[in-house]
mmCIF file of the N, C-alpha and C atoms, coordinates in Angstrom:
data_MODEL
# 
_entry.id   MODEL 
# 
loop_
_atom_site.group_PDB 
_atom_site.id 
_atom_site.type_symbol 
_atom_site.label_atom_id 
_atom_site.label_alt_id 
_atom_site.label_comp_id 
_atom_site.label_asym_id 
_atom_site.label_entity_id 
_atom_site.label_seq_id 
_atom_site.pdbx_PDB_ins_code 
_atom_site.Cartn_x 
_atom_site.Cartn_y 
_atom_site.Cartn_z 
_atom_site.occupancy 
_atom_site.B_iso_or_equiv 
_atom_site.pdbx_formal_charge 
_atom_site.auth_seq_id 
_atom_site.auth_comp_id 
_atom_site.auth_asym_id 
_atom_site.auth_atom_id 
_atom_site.pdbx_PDB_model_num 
ATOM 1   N N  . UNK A 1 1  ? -30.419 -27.020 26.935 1.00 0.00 ? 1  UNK A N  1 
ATOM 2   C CA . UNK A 1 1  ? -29.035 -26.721 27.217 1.00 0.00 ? 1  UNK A CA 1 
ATOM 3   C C  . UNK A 1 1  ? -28.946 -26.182 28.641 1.00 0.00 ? 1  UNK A C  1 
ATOM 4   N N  . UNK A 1 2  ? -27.525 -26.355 29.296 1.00 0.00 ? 2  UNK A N  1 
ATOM 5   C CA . UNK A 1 2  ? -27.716 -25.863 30.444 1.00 0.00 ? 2  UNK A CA 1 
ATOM 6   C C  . UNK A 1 2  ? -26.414 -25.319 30.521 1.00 0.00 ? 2  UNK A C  1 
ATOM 7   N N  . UNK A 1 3  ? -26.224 -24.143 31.412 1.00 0.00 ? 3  UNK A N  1 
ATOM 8   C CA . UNK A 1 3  ? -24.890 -23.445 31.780 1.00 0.00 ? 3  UNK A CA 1 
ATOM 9   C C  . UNK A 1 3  ? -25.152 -23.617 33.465 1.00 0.00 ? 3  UNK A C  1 
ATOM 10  N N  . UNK A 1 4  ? -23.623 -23.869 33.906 1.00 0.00 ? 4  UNK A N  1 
ATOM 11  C CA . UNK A 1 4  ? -23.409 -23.395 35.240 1.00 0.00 ? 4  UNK A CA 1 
ATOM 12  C C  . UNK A 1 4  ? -22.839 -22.585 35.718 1.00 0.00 ? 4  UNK A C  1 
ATOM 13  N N  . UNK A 1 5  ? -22.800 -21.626 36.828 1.00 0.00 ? 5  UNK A N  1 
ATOM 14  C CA . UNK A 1 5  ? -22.193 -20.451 37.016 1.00 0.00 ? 5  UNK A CA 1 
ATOM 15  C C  . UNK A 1 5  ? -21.209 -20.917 38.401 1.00 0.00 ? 5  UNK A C  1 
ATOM 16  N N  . UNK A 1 6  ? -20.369 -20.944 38.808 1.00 0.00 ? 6  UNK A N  1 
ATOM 17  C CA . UNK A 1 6  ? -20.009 -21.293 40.305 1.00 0.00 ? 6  UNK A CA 1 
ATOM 18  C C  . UNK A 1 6  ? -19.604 -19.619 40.849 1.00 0.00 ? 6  UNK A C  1 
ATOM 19  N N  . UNK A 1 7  ? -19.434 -19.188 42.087 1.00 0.00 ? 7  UNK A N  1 
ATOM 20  C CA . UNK A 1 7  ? -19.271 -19.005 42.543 1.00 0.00 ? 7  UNK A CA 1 
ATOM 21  C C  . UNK A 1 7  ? -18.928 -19.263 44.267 1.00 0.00 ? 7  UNK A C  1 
ATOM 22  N N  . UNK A 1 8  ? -18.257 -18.475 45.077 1.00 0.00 ? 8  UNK A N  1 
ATOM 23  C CA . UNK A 1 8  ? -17.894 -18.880 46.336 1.00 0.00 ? 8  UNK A CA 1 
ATOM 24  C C  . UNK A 1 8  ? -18.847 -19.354 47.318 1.00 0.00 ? 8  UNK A C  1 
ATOM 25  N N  . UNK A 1 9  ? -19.687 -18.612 47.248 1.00 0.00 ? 9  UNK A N  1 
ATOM 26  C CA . UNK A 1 9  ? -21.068 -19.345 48.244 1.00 0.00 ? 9  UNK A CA 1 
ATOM 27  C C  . UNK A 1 9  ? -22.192 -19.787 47.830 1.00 0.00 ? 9  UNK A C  1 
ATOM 28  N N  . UNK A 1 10 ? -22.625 -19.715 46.169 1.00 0.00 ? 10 UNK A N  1 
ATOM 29  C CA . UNK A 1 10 ? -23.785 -20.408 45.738 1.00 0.00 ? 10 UNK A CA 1 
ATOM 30  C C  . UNK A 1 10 ? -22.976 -21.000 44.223 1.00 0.00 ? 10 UNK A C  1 
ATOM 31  N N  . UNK A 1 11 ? -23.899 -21.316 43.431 1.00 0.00 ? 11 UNK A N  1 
ATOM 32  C CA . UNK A 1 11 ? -23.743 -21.626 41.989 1.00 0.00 ? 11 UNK A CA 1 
ATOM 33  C C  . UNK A 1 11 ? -25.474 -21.564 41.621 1.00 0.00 ? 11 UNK A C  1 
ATOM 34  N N  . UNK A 1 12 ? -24.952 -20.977 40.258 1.00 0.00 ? 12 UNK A N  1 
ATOM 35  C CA . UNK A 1 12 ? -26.512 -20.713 39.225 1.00 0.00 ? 12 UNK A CA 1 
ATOM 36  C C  . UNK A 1 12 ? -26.343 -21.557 37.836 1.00 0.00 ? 12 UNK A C  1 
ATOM 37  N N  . UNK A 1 13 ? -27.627 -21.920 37.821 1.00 0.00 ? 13 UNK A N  1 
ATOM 38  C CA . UNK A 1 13 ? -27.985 -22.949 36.150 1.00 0.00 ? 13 UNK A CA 1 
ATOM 39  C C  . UNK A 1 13 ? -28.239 -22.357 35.582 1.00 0.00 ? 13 UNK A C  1 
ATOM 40  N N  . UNK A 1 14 ? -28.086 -21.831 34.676 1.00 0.00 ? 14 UNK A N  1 
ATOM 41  C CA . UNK A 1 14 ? -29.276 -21.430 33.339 1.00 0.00 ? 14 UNK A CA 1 
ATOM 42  C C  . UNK A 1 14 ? -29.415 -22.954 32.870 1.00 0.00 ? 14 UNK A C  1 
ATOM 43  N N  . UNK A 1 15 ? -31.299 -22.302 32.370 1.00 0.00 ? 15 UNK A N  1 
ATOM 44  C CA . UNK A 1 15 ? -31.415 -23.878 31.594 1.00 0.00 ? 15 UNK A CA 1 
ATOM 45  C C  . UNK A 1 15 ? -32.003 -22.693 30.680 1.00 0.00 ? 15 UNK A C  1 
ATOM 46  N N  . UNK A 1 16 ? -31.427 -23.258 29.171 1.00 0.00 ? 16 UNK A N  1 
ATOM 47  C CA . UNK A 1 16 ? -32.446 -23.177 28.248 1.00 0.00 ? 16 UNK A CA 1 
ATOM 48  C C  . UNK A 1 16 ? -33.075 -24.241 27.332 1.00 0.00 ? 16 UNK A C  1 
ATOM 49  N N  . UNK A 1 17 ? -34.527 -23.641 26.587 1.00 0.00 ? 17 UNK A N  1 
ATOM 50  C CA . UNK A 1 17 ? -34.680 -24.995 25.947 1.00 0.00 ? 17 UNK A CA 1 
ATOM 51  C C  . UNK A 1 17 ? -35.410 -24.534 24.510 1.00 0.00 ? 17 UNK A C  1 
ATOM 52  N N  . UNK A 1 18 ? -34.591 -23.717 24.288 1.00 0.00 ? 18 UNK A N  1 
ATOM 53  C CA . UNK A 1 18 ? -35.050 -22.896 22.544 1.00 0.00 ? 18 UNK A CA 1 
ATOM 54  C C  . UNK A 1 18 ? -35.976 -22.248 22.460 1.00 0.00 ? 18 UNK A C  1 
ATOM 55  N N  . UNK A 1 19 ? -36.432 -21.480 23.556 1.00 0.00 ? 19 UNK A N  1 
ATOM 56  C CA . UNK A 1 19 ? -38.105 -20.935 23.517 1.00 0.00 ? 19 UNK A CA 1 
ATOM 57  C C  . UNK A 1 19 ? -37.708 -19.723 23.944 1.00 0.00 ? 19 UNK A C  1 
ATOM 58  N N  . UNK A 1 20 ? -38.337 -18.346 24.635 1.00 0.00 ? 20 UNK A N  1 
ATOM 59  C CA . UNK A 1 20 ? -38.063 -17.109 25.022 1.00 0.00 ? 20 UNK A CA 1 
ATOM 60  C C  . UNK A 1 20 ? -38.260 -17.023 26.435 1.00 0.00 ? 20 UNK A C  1 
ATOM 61  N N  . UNK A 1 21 ? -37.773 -18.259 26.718 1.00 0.00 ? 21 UNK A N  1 
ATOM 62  C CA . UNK A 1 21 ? -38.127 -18.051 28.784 1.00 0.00 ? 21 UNK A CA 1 
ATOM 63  C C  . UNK A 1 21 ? -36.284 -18.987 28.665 1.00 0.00 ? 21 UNK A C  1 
ATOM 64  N N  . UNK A 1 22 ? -35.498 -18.301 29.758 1.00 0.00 ? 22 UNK A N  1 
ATOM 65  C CA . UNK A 1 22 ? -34.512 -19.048 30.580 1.00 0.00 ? 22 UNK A CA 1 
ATOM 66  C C  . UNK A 1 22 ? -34.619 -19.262 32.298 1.00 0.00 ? 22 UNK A C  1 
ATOM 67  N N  . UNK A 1 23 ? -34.732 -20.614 32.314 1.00 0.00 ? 23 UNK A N  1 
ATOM 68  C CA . UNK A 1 23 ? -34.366 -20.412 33.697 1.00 0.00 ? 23 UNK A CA 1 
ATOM 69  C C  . UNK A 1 23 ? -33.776 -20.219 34.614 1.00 0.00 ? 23 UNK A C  1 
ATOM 70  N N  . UNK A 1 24 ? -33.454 -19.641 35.403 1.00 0.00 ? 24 UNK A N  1 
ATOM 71  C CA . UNK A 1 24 ? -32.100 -19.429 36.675 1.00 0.00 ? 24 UNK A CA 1 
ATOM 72  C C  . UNK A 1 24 ? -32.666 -20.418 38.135 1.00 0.00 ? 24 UNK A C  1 
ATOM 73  N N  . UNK A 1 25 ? -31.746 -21.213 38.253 1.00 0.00 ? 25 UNK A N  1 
ATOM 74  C CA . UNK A 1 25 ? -31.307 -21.993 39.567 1.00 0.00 ? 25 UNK A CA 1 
ATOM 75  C C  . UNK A 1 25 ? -30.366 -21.866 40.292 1.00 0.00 ? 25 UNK A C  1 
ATOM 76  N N  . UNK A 1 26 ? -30.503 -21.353 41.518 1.00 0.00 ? 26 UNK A N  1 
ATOM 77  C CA . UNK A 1 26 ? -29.464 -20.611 42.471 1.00 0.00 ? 26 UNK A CA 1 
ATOM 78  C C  . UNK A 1 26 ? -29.700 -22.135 43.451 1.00 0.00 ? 26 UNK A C  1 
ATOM 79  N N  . UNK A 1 27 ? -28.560 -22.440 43.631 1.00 0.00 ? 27 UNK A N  1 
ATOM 80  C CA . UNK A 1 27 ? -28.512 -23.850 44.946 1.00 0.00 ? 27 UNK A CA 1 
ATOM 81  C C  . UNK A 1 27 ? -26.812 -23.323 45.400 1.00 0.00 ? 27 UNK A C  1 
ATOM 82  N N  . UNK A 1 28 ? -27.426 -23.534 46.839 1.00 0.00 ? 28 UNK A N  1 
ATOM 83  C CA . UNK A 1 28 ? -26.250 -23.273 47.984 1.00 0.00 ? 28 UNK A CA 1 
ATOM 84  C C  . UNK A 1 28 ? -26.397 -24.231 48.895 1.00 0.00 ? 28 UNK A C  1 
ATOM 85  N N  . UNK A 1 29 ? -24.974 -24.700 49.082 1.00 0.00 ? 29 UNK A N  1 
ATOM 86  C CA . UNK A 1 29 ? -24.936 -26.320 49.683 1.00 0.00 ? 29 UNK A CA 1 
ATOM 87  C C  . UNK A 1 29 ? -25.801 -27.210 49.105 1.00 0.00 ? 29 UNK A C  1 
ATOM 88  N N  . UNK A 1 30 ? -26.299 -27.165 48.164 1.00 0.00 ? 30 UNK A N  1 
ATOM 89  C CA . UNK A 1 30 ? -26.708 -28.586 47.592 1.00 0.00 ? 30 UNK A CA 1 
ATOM 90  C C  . UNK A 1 30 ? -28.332 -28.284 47.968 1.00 0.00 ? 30 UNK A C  1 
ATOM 91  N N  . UNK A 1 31 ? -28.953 -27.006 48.228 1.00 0.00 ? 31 UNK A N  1 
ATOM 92  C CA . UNK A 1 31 ? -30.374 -26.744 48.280 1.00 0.00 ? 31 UNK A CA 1 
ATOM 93  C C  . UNK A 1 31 ? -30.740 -25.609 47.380 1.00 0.00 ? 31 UNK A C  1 
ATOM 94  N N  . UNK A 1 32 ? -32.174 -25.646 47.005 1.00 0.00 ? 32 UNK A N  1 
ATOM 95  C CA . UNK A 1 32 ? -32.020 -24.653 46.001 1.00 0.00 ? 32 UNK A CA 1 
ATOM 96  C C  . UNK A 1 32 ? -32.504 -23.737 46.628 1.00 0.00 ? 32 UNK A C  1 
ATOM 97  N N  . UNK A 1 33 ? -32.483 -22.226 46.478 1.00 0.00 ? 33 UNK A N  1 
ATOM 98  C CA . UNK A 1 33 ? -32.416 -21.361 47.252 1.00 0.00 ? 33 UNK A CA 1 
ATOM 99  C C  . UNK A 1 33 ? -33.746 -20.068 46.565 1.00 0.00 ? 33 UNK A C  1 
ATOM 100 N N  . UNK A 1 34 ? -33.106 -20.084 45.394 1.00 0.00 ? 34 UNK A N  1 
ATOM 101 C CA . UNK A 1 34 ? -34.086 -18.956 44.767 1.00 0.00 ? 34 UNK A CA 1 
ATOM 102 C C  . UNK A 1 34 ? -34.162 -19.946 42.997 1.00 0.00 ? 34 UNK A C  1 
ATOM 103 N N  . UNK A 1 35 ? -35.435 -19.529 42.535 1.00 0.00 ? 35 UNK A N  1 
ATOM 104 C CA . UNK A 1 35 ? -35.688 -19.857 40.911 1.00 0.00 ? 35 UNK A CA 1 
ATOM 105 C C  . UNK A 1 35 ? -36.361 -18.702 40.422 1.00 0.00 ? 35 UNK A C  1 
ATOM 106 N N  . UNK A 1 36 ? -35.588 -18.392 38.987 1.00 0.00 ? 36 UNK A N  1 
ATOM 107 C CA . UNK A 1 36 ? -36.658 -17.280 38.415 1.00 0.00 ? 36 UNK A CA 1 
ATOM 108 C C  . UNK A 1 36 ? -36.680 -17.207 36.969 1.00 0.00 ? 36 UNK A C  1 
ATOM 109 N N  . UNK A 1 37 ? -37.638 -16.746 36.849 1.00 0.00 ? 37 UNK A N  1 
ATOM 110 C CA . UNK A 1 37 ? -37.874 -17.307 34.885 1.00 0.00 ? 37 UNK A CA 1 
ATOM 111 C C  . UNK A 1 37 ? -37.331 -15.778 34.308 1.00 0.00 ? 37 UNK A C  1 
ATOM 112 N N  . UNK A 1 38 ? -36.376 -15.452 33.329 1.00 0.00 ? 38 UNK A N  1 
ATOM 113 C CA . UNK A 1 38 ? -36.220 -14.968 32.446 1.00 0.00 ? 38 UNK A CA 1 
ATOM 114 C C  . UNK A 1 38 ? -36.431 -15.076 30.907 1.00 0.00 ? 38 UNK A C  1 
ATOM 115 N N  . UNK A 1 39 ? -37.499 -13.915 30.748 1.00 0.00 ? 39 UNK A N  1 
ATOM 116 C CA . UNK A 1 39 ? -38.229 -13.790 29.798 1.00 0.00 ? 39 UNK A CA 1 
ATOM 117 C C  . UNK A 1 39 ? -37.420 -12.719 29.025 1.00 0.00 ? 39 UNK A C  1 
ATOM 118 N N  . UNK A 1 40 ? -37.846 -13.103 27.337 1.00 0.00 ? 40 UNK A N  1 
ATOM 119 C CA . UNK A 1 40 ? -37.111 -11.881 26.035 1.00 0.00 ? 40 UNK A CA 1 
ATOM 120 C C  . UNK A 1 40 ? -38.630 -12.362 25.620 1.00 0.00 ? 40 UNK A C  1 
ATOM 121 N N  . UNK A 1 41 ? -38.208 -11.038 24.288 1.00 0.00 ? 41 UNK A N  1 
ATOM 122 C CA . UNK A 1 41 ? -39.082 -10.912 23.621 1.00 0.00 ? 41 UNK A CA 1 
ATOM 123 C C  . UNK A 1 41 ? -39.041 -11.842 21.797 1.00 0.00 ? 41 UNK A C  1 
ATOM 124 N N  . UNK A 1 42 ? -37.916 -12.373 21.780 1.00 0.00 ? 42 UNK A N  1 
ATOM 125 C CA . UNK A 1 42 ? -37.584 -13.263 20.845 1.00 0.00 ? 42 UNK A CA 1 
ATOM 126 C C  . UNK A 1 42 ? -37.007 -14.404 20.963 1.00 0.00 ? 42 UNK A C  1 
ATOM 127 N N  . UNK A 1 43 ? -36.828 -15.479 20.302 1.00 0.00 ? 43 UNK A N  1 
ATOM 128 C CA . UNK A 1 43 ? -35.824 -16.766 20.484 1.00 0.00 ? 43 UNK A CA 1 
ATOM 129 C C  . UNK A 1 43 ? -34.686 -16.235 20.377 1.00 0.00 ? 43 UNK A C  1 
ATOM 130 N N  . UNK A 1 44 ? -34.304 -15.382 19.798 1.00 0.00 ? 44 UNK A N  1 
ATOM 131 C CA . UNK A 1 44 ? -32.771 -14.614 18.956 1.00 0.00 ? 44 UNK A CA 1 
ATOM 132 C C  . UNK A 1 44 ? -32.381 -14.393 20.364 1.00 0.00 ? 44 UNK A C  1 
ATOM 133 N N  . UNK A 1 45 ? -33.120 -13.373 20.944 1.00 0.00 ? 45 UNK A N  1 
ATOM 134 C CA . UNK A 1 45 ? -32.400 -12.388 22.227 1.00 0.00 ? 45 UNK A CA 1 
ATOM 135 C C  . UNK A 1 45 ? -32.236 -13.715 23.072 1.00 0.00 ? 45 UNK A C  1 
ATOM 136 N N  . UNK A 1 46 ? -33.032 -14.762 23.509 1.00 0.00 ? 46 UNK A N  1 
ATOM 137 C CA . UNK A 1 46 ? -32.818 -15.172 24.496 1.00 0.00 ? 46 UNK A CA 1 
ATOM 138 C C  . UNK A 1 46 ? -31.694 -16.321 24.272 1.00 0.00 ? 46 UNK A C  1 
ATOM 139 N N  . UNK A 1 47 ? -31.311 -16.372 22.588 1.00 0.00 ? 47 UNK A N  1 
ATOM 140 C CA . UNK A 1 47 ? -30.138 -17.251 22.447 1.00 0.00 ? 47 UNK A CA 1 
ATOM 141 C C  . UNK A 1 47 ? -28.902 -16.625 23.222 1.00 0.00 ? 47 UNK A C  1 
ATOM 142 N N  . UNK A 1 48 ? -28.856 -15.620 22.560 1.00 0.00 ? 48 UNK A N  1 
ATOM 143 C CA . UNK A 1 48 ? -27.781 -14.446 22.544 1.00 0.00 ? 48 UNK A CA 1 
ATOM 144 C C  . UNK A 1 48 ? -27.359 -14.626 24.057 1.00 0.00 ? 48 UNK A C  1 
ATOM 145 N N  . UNK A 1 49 ? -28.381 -14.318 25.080 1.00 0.00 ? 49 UNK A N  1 
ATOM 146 C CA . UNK A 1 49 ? -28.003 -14.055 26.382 1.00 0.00 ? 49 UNK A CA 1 
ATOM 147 C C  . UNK A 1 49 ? -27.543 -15.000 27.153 1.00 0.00 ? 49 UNK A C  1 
ATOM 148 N N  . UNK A 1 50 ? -28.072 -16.190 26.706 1.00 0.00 ? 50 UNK A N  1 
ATOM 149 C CA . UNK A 1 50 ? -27.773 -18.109 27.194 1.00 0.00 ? 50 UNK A CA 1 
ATOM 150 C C  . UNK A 1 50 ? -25.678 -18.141 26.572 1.00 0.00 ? 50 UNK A C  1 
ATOM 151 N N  . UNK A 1 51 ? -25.938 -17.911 25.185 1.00 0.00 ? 51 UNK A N  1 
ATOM 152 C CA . UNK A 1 51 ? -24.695 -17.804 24.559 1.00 0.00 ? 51 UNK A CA 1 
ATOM 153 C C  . UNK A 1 51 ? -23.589 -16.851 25.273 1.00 0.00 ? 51 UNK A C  1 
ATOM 154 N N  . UNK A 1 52 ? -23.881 -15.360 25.923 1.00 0.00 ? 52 UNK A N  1 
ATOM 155 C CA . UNK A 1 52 ? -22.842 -15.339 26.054 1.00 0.00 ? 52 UNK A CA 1 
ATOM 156 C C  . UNK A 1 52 ? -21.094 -15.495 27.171 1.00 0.00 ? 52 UNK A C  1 
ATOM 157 N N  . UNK A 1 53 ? -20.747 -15.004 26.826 1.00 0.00 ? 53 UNK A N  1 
ATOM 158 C CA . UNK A 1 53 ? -19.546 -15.144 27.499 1.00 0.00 ? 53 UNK A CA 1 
ATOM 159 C C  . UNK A 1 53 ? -18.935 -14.388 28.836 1.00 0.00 ? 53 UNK A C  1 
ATOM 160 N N  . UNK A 1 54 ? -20.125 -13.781 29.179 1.00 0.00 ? 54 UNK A N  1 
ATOM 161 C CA . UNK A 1 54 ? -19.534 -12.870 30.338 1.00 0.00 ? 54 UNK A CA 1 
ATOM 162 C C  . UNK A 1 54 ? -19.967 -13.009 31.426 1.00 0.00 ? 54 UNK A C  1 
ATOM 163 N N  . UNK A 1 55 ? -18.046 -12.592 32.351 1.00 0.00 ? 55 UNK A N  1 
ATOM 164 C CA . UNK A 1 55 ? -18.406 -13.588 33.743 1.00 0.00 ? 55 UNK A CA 1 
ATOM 165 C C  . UNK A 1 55 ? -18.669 -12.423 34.809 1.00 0.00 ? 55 UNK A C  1 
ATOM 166 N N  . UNK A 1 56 ? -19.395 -12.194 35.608 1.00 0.00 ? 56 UNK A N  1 
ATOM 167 C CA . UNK A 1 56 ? -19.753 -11.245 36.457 1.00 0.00 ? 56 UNK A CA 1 
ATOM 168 C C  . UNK A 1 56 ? -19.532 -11.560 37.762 1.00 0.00 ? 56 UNK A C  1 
ATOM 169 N N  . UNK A 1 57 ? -19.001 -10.958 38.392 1.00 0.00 ? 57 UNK A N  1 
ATOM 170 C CA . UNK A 1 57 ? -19.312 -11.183 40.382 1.00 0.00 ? 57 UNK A CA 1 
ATOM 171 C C  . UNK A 1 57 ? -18.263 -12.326 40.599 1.00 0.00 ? 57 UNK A C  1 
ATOM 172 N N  . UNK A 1 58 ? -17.039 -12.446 39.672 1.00 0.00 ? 58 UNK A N  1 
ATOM 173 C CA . UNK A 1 58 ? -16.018 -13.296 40.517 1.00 0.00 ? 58 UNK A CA 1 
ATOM 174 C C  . UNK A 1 58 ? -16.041 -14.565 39.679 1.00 0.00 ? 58 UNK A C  1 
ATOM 175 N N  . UNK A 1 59 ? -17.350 -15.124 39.381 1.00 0.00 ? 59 UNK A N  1 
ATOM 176 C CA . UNK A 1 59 ? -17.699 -16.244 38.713 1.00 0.00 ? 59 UNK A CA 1 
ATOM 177 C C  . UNK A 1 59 ? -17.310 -17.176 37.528 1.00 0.00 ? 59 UNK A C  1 
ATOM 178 N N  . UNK A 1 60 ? -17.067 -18.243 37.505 1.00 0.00 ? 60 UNK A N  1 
ATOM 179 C CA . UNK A 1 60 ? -16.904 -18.825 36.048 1.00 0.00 ? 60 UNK A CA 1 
ATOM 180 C C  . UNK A 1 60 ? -17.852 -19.878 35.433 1.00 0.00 ? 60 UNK A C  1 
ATOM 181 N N  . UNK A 1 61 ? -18.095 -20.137 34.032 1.00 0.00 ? 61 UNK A N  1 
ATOM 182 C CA . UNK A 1 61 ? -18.555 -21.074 33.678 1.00 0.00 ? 61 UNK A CA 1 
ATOM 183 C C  . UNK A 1 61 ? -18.405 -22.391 33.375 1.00 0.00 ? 61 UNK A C  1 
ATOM 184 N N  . UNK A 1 62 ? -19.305 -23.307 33.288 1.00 0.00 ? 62 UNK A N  1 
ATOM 185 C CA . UNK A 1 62 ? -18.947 -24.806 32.787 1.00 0.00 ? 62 UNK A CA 1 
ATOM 186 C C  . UNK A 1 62 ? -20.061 -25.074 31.991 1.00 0.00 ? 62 UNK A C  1 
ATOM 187 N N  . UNK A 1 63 ? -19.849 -25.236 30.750 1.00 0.00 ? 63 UNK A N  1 
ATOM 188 C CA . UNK A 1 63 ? -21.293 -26.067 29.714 1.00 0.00 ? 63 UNK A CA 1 
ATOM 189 C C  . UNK A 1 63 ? -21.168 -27.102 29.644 1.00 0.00 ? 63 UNK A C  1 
# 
């Protein structure tokens, strides 16, 4: 699964893929800029955090 985040000067991916690692992809202008693995300690938590709904720093989503 993947989420996108936009914001004004970059946009971020989450990818998840049912396991306890998410990834974050930061690309600005169409390069990617920073990647970093977010780790939980369960499948549950790391659903939860992929799942939810909150928009931070201006930002909105698209699934």
């Amino acid at each position: 699964m993947t989420r996108y985040e936009f914001y004004t000067n970059y946009q971020d991916c989450y990818e998840y893929h049912g396991s306890t690692t998410i990834e974050r992809i930061r690309k600005q202008a169409g390069q990617t800029i920073k990647r970093d693995w977010i780790l939980f300690d369960s499948v549950e938590e790391a659903q939860e955090f992929f799942n939810s709904n909150y928009v931070d720093f201006g930002g909105y989503y698209v699934q």
